[in-house]
MARKOLNU-897437 format. One record per residue: residue number from 0; residue in three letters; chain; x, y negated, z negated of N, C-alpha, C in turn. Coordinates in nm, 2 decimals. Each point is the difference from the previous one (the first is absolute). Layout:
REM MARKOLNU-897437
i: NUM&aa: ALA&ch: A&n.c1: X&n.c2: Y&n.c3: Z&ca.c1: X&ca.c2: Y&ca.c3: Z&c.c1: X&c.c2: Y&c.c3: Z
...
//
This chain:
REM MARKOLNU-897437
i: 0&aa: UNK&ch: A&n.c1: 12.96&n.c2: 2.81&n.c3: -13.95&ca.c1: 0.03&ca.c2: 0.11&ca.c3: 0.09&c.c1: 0.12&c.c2: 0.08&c.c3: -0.06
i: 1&aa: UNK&ch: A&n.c1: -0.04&n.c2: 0.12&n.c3: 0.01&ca.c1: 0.15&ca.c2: 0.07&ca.c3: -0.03&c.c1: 0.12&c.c2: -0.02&c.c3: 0.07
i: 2&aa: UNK&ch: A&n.c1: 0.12&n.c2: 0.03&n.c3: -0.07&ca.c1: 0.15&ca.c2: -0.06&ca.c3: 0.06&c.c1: -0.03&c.c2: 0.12&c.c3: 0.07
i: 3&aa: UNK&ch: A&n.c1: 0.07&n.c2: 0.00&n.c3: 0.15&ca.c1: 0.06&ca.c2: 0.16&ca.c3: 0.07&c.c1: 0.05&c.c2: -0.10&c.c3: 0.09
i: 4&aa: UNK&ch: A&n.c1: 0.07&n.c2: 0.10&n.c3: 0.09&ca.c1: 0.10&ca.c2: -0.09&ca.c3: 0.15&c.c1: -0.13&c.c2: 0.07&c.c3: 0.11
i: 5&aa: UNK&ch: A&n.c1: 0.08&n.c2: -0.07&n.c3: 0.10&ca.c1: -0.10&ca.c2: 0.04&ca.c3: 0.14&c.c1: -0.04&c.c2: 0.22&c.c3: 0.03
i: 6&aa: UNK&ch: A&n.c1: 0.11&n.c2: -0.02&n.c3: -0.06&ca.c1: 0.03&ca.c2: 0.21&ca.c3: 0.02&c.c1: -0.10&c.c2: 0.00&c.c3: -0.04
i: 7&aa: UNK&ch: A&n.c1: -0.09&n.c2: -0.04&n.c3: -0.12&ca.c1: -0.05&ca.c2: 0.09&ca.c3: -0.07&c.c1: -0.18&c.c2: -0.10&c.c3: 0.03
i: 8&aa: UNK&ch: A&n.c1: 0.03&n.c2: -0.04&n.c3: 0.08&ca.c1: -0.16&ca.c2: -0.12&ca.c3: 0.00&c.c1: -0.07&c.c2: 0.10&c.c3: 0.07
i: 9&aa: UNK&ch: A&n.c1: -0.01&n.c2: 0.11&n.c3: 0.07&ca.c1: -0.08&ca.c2: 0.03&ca.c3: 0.08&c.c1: -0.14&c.c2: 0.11&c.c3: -0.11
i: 10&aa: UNK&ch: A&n.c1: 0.10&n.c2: 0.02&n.c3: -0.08&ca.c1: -0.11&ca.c2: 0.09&ca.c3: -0.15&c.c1: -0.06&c.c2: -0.08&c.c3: -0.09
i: 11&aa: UNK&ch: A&n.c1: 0.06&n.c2: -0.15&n.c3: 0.02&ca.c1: -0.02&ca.c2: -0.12&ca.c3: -0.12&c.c1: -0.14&c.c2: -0.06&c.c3: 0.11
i: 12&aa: UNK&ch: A&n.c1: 0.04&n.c2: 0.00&n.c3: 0.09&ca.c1: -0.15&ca.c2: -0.05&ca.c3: 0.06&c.c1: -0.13&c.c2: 0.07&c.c3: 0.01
i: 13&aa: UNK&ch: A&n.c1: 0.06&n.c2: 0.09&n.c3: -0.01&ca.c1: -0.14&ca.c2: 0.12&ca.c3: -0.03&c.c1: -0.02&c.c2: 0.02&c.c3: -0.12
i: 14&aa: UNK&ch: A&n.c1: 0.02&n.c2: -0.02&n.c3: -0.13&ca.c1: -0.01&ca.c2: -0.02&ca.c3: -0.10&c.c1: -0.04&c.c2: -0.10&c.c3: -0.06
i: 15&aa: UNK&ch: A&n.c1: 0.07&n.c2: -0.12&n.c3: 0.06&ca.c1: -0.10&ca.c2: -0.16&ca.c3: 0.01&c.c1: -0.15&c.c2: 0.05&c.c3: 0.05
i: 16&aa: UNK&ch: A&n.c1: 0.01&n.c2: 0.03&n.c3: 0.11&ca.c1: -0.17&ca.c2: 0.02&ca.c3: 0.07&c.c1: -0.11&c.c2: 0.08&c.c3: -0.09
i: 17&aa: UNK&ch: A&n.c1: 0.08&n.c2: 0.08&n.c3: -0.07&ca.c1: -0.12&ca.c2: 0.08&ca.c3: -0.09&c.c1: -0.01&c.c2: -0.06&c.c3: -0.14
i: 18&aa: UNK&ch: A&n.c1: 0.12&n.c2: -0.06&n.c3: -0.04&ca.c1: -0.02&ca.c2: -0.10&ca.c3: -0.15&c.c1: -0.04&c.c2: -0.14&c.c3: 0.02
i: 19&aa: UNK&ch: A&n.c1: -0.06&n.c2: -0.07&n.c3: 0.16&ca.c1: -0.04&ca.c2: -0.11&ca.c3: 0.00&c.c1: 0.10&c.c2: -0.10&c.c3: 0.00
i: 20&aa: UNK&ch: A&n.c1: 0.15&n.c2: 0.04&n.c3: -0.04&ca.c1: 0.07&ca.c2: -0.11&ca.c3: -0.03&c.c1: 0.05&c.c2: -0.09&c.c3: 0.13
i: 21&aa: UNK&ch: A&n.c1: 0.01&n.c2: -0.15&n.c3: -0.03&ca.c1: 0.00&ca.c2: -0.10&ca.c3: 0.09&c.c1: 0.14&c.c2: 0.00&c.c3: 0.09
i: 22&aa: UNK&ch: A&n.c1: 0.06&n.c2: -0.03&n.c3: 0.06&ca.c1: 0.10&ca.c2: 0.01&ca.c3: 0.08&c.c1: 0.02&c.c2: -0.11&c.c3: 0.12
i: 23&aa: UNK&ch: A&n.c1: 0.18&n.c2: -0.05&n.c3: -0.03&ca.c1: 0.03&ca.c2: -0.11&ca.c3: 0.12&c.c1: -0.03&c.c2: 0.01&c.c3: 0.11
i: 24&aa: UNK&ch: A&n.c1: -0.06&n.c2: 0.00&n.c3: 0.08&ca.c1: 0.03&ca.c2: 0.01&ca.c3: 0.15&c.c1: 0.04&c.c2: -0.14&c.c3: 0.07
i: 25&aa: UNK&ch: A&n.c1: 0.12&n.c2: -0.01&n.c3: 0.04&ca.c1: 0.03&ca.c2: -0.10&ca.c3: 0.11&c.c1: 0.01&c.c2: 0.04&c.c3: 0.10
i: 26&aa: UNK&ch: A&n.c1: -0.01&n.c2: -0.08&n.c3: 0.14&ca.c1: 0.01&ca.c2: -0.02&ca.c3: 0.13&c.c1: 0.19&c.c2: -0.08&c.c3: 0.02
i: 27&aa: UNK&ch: A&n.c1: 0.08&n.c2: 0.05&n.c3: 0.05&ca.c1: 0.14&ca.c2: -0.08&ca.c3: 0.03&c.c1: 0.05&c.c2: 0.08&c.c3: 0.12
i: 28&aa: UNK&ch: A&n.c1: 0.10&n.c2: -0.05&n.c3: 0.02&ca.c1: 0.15&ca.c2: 0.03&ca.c3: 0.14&c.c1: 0.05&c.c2: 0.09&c.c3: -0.05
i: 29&aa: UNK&ch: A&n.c1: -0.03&n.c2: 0.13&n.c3: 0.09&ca.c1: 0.12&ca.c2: 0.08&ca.c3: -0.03&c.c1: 0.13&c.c2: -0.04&c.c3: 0.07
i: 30&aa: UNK&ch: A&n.c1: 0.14&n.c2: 0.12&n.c3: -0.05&ca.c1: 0.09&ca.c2: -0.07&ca.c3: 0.10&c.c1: -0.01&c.c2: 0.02&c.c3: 0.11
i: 31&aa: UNK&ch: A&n.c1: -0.05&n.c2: 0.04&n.c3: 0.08&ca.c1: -0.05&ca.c2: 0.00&ca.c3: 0.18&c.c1: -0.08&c.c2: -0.12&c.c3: 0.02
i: 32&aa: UNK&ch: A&n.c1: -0.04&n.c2: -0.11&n.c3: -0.08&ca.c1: -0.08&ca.c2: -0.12&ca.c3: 0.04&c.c1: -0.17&c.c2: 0.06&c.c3: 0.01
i: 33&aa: UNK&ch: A&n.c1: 0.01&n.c2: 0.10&n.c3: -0.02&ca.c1: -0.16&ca.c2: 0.07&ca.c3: 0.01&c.c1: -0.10&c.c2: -0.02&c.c3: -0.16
i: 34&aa: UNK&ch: A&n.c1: -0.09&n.c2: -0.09&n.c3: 0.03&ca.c1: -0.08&ca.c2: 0.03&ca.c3: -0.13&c.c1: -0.08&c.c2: 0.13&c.c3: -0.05
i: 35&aa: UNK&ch: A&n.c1: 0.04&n.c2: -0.02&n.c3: -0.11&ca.c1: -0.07&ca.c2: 0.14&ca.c3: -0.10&c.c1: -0.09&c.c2: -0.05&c.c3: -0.12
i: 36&aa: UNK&ch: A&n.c1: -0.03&n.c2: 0.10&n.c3: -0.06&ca.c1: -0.08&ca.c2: 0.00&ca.c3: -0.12&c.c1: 0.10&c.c2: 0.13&c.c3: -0.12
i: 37&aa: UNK&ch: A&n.c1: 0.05&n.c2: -0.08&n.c3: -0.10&ca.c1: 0.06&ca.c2: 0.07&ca.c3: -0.08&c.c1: -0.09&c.c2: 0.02&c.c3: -0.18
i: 38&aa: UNK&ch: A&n.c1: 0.05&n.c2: 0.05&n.c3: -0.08&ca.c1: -0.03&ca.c2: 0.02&ca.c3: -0.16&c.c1: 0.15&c.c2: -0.07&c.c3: -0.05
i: 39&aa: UNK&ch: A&n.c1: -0.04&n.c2: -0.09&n.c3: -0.08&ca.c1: 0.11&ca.c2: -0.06&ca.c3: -0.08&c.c1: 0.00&c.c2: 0.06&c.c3: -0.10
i: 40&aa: UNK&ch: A&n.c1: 0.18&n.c2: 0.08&n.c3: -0.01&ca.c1: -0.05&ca.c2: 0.05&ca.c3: -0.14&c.c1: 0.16&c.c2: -0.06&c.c3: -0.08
i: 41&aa: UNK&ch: A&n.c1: -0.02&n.c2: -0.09&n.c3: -0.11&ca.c1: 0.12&ca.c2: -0.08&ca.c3: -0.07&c.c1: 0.00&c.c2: -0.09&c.c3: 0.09
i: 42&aa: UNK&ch: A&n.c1: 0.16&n.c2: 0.05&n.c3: 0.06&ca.c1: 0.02&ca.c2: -0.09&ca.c3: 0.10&c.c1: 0.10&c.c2: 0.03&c.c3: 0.16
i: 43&aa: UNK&ch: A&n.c1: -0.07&n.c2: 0.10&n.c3: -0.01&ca.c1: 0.01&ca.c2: 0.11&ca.c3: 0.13&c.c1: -0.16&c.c2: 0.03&c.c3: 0.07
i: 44&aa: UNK&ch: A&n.c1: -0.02&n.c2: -0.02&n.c3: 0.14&ca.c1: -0.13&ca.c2: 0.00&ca.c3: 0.10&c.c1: 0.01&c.c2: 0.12&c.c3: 0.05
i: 45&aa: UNK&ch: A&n.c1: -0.10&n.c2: 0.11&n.c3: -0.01&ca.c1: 0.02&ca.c2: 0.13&ca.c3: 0.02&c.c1: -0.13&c.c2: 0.01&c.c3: 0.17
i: 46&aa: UNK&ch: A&n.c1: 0.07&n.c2: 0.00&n.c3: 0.11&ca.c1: -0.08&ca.c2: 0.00&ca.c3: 0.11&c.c1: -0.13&c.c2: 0.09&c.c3: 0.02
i: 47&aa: UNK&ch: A&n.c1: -0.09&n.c2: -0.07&n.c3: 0.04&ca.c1: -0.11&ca.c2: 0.10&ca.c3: -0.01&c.c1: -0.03&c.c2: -0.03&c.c3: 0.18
i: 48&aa: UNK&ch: A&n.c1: -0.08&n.c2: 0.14&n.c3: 0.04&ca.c1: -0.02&ca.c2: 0.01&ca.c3: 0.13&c.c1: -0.15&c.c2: 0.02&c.c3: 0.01
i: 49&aa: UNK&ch: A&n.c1: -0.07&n.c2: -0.12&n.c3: 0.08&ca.c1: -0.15&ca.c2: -0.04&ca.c3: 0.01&c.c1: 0.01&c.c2: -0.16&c.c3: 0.01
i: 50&aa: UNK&ch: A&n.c1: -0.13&n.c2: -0.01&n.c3: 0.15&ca.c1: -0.09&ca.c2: -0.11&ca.c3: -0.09&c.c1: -0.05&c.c2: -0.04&c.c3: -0.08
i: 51&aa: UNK&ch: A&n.c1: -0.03&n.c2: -0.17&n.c3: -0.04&ca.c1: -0.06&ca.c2: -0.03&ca.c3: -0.12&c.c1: -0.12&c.c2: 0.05&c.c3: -0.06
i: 52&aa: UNK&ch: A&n.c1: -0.06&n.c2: -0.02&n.c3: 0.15&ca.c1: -0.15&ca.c2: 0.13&ca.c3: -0.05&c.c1: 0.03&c.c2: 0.13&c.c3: -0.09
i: 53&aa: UNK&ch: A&n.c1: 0.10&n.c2: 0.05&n.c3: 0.07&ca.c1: 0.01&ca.c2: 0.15&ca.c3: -0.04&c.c1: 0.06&c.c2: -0.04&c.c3: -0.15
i: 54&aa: UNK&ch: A&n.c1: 0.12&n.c2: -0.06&n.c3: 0.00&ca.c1: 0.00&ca.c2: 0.02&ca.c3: -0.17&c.c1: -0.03&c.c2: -0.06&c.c3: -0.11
i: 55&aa: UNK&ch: A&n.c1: -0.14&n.c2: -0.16&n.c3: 0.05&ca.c1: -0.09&ca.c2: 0.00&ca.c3: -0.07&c.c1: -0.09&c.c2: 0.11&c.c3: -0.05
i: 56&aa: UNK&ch: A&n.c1: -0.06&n.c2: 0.09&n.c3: 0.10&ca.c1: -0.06&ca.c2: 0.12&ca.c3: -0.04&c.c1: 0.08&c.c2: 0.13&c.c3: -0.03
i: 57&aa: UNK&ch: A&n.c1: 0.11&n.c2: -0.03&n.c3: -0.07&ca.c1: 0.12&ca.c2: 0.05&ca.c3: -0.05&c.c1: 0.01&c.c2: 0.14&c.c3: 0.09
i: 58&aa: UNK&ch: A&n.c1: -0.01&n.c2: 0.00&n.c3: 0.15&ca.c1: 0.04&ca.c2: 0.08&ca.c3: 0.07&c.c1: 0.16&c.c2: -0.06&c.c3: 0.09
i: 59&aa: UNK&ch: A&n.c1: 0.12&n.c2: 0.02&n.c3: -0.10&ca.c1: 0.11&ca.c2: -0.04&ca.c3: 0.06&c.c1: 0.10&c.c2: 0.16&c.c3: -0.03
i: 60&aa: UNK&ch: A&n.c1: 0.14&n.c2: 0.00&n.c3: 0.02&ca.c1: 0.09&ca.c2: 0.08&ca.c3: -0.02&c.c1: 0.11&c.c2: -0.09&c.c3: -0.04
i: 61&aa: UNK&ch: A&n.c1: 0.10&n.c2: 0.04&n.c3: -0.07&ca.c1: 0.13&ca.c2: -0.04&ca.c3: -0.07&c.c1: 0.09&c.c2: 0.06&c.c3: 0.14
i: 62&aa: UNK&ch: A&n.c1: 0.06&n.c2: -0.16&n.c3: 0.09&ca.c1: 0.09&ca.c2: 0.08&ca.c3: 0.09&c.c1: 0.18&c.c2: 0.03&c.c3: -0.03
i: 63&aa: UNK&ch: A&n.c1: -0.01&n.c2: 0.00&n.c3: -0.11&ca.c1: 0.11&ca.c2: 0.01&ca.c3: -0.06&c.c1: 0.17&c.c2: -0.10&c.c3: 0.02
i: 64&aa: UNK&ch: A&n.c1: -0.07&n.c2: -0.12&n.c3: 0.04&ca.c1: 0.12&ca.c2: -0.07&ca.c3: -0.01&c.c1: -0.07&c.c2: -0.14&c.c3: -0.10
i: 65&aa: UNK&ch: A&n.c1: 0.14&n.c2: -0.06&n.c3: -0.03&ca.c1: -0.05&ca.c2: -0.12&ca.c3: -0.11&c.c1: 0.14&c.c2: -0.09&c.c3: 0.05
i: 66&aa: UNK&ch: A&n.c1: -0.03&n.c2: -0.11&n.c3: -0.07&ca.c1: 0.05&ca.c2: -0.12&ca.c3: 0.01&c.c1: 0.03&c.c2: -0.05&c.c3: -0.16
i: 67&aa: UNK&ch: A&n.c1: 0.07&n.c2: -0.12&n.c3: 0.00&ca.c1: -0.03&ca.c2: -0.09&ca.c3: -0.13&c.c1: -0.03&c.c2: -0.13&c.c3: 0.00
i: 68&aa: UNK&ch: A&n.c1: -0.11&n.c2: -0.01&n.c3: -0.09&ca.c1: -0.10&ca.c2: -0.16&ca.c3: 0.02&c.c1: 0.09&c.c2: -0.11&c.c3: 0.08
i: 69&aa: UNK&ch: A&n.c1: 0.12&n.c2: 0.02&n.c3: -0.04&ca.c1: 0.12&ca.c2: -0.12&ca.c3: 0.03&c.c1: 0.00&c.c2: 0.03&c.c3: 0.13
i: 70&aa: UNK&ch: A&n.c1: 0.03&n.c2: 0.09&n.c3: 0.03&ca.c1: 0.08&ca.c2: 0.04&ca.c3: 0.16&c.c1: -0.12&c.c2: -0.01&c.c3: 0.10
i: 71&aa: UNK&ch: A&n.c1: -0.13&n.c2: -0.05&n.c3: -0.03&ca.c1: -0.09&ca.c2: -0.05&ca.c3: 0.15&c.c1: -0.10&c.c2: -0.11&c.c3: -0.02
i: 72&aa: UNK&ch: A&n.c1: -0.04&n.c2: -0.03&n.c3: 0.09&ca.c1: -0.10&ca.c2: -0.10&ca.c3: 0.03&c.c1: -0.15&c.c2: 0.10&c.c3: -0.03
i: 73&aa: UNK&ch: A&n.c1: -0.06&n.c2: -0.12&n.c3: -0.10&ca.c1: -0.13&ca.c2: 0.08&ca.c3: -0.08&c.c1: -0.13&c.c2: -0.10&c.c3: 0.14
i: 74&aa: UNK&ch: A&n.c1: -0.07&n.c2: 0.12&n.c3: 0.08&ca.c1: -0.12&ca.c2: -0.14&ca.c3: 0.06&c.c1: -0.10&c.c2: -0.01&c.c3: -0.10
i: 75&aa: UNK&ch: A&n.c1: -0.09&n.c2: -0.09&n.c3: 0.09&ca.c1: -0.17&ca.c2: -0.01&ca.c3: -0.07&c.c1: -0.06&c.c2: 0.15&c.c3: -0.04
i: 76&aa: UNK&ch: A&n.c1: -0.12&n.c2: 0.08&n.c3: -0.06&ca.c1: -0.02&ca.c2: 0.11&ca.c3: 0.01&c.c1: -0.06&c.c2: 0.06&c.c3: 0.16
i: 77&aa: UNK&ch: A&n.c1: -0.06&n.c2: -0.07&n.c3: 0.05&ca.c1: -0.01&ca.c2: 0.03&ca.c3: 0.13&c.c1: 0.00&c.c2: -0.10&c.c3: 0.10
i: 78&aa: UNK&ch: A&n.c1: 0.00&n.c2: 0.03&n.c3: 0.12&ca.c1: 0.00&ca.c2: -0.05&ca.c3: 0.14&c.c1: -0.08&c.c2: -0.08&c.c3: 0.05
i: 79&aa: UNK&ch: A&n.c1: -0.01&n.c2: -0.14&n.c3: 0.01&ca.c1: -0.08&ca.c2: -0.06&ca.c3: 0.02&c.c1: -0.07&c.c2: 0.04&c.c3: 0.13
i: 80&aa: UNK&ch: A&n.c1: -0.10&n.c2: 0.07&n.c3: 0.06&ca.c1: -0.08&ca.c2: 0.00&ca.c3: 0.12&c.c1: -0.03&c.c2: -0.11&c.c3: 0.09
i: 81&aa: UNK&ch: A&n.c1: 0.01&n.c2: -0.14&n.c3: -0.02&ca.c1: -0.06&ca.c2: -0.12&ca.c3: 0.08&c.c1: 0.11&c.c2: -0.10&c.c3: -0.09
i: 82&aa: UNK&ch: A&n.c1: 0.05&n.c2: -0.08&n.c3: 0.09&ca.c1: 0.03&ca.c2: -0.13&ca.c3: -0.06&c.c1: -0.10&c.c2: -0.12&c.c3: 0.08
i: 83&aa: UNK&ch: A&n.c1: -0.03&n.c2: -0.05&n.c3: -0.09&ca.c1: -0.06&ca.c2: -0.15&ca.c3: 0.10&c.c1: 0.04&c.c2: -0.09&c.c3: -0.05
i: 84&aa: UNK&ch: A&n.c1: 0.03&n.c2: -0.12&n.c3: 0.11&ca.c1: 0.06&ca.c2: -0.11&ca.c3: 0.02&c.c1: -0.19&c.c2: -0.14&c.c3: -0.06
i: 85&aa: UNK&ch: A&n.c1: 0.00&n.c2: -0.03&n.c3: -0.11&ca.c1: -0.07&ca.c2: -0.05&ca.c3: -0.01&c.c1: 0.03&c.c2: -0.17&c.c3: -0.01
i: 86&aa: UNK&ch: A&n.c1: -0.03&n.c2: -0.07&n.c3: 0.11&ca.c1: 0.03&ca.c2: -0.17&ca.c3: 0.01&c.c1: -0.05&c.c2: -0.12&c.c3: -0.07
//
């Protein structure tokens, strides 16, 4: 992946999308305790705004805030729907 900072991810993802190229996506805590879905890029999480659906089908937006890998809690990639207690 090309180096850029979050400023500049929102032309880098549309660029990825037409050159095929592969891309981080993680699920973590923002600082409000609210989970997201970000693009890791180095080692800075550039926030993206959408469901997993949506930016599986790479329909997301760059909401212009970022974090660093260090500074949060990374979850699973998505939300478990059902837990069961199996005995």
């Amino acid at each position: 992946m090309m180096n850029t900072t979050c400023t500049e991810m929102t032309n880098v993802i549309l660029a990825n999308d037409l050159l095929g190229e592969s891309k981080e996506i993680i699920r973590y805590q923002d600082e409000a305790g609210k989970a997201c879905y970000g693009v890791v890029e180095g080692q800075e999480v550039c926030c993206l705004d959408g469901v997993f659906e949506d930016i599986v089908n790479g329909t997301y937006v760059f909401v212009g805030k970022s974090a660093f890998v260090d500074d949060i809690k990374i979850f699973f990639s998505v939300e478990p729907s059902k837990v069961l207690n199996l005995r």
